[in-house]
N, C-alpha and C positions, 0 to 999 in steps of 0.2 A: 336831646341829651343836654342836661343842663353842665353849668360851667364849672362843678366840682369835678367831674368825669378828667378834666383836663389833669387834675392832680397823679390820679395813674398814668394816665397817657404820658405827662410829660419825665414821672420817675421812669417808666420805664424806657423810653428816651434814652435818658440820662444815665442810668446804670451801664445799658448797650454800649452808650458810646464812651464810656470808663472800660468796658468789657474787650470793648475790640482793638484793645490798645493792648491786649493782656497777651500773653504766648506763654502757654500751661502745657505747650505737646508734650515735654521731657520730662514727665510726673515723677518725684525720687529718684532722677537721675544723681543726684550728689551723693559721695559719700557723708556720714555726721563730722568728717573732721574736713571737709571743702569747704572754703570761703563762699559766701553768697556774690553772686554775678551781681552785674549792675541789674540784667532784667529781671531775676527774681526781685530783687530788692522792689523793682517797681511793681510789679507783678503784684507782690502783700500791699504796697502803701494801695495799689489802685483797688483788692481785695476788698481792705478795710474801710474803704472811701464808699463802696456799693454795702457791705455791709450797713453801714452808720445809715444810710441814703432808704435801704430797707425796713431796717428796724425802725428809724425816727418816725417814717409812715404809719407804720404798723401798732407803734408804741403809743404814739399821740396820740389815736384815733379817741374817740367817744362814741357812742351810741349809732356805731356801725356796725348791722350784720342784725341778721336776724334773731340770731338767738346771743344777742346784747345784753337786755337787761335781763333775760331769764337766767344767764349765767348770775349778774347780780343779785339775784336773788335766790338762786343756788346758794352762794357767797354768803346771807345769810346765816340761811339753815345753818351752815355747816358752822359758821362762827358760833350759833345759839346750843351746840354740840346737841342737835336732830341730824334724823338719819335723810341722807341724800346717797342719790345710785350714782357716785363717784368713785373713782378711785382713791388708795388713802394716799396716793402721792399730790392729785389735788387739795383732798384734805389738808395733809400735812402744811402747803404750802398757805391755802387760804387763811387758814389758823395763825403760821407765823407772820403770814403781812398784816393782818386783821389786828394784832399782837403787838407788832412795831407801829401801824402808822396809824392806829385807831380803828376802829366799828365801822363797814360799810365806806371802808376808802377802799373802791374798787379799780381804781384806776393804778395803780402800782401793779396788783396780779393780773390785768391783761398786759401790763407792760410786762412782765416777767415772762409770760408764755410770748412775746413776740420777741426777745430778745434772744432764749433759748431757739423759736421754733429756725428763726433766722439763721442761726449762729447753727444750728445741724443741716440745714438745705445751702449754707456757704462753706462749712466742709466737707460736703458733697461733692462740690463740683470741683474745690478746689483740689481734691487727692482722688478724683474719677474724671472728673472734666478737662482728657485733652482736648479739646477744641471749645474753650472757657468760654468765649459770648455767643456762640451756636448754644450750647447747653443752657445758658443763661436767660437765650430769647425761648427757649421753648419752657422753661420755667414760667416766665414771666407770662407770655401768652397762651401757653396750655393752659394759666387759671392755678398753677399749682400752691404760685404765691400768696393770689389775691382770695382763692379760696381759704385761705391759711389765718384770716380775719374772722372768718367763721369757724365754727365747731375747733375751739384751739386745743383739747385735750387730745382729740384724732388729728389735727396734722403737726403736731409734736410729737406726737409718734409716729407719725407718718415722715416726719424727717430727719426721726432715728432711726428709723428701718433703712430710709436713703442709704445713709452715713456708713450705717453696718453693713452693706455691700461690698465695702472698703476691705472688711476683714474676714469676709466669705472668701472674698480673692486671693487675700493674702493666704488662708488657712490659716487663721490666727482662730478659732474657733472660740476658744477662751472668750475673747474680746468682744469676737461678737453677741455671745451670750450676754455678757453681762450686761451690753449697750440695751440687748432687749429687754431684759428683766427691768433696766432701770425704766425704757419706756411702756411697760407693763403698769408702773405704779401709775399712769398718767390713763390710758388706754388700754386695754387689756386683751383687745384687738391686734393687737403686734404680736402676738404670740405666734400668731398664726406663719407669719413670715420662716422662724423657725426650720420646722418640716418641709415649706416649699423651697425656702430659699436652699439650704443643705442639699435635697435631693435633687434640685435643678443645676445647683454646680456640681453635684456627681454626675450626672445624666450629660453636661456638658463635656467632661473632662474623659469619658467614657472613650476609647477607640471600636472603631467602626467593626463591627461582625456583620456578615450577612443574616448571620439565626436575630441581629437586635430588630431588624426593620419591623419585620412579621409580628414577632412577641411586643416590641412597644408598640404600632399598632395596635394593637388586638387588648392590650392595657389601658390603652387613650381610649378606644372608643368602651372600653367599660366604664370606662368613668366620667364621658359625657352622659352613656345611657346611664348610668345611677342617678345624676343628674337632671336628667328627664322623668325617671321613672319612681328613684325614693327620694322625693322632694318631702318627704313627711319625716323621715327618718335625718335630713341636713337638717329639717326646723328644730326638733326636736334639741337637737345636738347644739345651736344656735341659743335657743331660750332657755336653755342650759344655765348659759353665759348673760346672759340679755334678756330675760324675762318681761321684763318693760316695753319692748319692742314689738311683741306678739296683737296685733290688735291696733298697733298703734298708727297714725297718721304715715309711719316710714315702711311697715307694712302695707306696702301697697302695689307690688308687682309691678315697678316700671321697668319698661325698657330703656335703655341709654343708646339709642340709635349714633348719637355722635360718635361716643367712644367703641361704637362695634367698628364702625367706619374709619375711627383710628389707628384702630389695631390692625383691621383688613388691611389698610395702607400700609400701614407698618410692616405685616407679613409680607405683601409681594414685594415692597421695598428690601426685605432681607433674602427673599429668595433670588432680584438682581443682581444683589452686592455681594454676597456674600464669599463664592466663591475666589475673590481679587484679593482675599487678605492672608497672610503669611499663617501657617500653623501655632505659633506660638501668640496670633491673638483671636486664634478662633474659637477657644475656650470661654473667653470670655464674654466673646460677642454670641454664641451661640446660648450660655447662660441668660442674659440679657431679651436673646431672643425667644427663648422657650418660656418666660415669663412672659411677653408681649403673650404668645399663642396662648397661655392659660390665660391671662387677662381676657380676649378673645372669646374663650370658650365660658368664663362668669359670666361676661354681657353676654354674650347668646343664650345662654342656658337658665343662666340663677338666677332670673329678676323674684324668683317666691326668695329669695336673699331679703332681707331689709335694710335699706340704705344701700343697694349693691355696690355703689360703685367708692364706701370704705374697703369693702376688699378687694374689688379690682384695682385702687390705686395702691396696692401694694404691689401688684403688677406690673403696670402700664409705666410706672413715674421711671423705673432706669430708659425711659425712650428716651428720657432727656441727652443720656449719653449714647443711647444706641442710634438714633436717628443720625447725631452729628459726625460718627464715626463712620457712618456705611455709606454717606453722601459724601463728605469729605474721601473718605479712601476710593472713590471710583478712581478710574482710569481717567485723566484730561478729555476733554470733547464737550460734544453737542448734547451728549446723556447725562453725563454729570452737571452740566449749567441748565438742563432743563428739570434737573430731577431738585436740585438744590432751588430752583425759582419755584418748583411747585409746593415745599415743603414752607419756604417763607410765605407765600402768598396762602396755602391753607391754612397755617397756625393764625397770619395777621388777622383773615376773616372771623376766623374763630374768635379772636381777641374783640373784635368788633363785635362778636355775638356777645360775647359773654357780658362785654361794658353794657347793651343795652339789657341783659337779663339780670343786672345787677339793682334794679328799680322792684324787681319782682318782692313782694310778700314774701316769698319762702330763701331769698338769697338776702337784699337789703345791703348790699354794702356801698350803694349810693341811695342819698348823698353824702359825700363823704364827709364828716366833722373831725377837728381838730381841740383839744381841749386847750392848745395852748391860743390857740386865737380867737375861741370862740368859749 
């Protein structure tokens, strides 16, 4: 591993130890006319200190990430007003930097998508993340950030789907539509969140009948088997949407063994914990967890998906706050410090995986370049 690798390593470091100075447990406890505490107050300056710390990485970069210059040259096209399979919110945005800073300065619109993608995965955790540097480190080392240098149109959307979790919970429903529609102009893949996310916090919030067990059941597994059985009739519905992908190099039937392994964890992790937490945050946590189990069931089932694991991370990504909530709220002991040591030590490995498959052809985002120093 050569000596740019240190640059992640060491932000992420460095964000952690601004993070774990942070105490976010009493999410909107204020009223709007309470003075702010001295700790909130530190609380946003330490925010905004991991924010700047994120973006500047992300921002600066150059010809990091595999699909680097092909975006560039997207960027063209779309300036020379030819057609590219974009959305018109890319469009729109290409056109007016291309407009302001000149022809083929492409370094402002990746800074533009890393300053947004940033600024929705850091209101994420800041208004969902009680336990703010657990959520943080499992950001940082699940890959969600540093994956976020590649493919920037999906995870700008992918870190407005985050965000709007915020207002699933709340029942602001308004809010959260509109959050997706806007990341629709970017990815059109967020749509999908929608339907799942709405029906999952029904499903969560739902009181327990004997007659539910049986009938959900019997729901789930039709919809695993349709999933096994009219995989012609998902493609269909797919290339719909995505025509381009039929045939294509991401059409290729992988399994994601890692992320099945994640979510397995993740399950019997919720089936330990779950029971120890109060009614009035079981709604939420069980929302959170019935996304893990459909994520679960994408990886096992859908890899004839293309790219499967864009839409298993519309899944999988609230573990950042589910993980830390169901480790933290055990009961004190020998269970909870062994369950928390296993959770740190699998993501770190992970991190270690992912920094050496960041050399690969198909990921690229070492070595890492800086355009201001290089």
């Amino acid at each position: 591993m050569e000596a740019t690798a240190l640059v992640y390593v060491c932000l992420t470091v460095l964000v952690l130890a601004i993070a774990m100075q942070i105490d976010n447990r009493e999410l909107n406890t204020l009223p709007s006319t309470a003075g702010i505490t001295r700790q909130e107050r530190f609380n946003r300056i330490s925010m905004i200190g991991i924010y700047v710390l994120l973006t500047g990485v992300s921002a600066c970069r150059i010809a990091v990430g595999n699909d680097y210059w092909g975006y560039r040259n997207s960027f063209r096209i779309i300036a020379q007003d030819r057609h590219v399979s974009f959305e018109l919110g890319m469009q729109w945005i290409v056109k007016a930097f291309y407009a302001l800073f000149g022809y083929d300065n492409y370094l402002p619109v990746f800074a533009f998508f890393s300053v947004l993608t940033v600024l929705f995965f850091m209101l994420a955790l800041r208004h969902l993340g009680r336990y703010y540097a657990f959520s943080l480190f499992l950001l940082m080392t699940g890959g969600f950030y540093f994956n976020s240098l590649n493919s920037i149109r999906y995870y700008l959307a992918l870190a407005i789907a985050l965000w709007s979790i915020r207002f699933v919970l709340r029942r602001d429903y308004l809010r959260f539509l509109l959050l997706i529609v806007f990341g629709m102009f970017f990815h059109k893949s967020v749509l999908l969140v929608v339907p799942v996310y709405l029906i999952t916090w029904g499903l969560s919030n739902l009181r327990y009948r004997k007659w539910m067990l049986p009938v959900g059941g019997a729901v789930f597994t039709v919809f695993v088997l349709s999933l096994i059985f009219a995989q012609d009739a998902y493609r269909w519905l797919i290339f719909k949407f995505y025509p381009y992908y039929e045939g294509s190099v991401f059409d290729n039937g992988d399994i994601s063994y890692v992320n099945i392994l994640r979510c397995a964890a993740v399950l019997v992790l919720s089936m330990l914990c779950f029971r120890q937490f109060l009614p009035g945050e079981a709604a939420r946590l069980r929302f959170y967890g019935l996304l893990n189990l459909f994520g679960l069931v994408v990886y096992l089932c859908g890899s004839f998906i293309p790219t499967t694991s864009r839409i298993g991370y519309y899944f999988i990504i609230p573990q950042i706050f589910l993980i830390p909530e169901l480790t933290e709220g055990m009961k004190p002991g020998r269970m909870k410090t062994l369950v928390r040591v296993a959770v740190i030590a699998g993501f770190t490995l992970y991190f270690a995986f992912l920094l050496l498959q960041m050399y690969d052809e198909g990921v690229k985002l070492l070595p890492y370049r800086n355009w201001i120093f290089q």
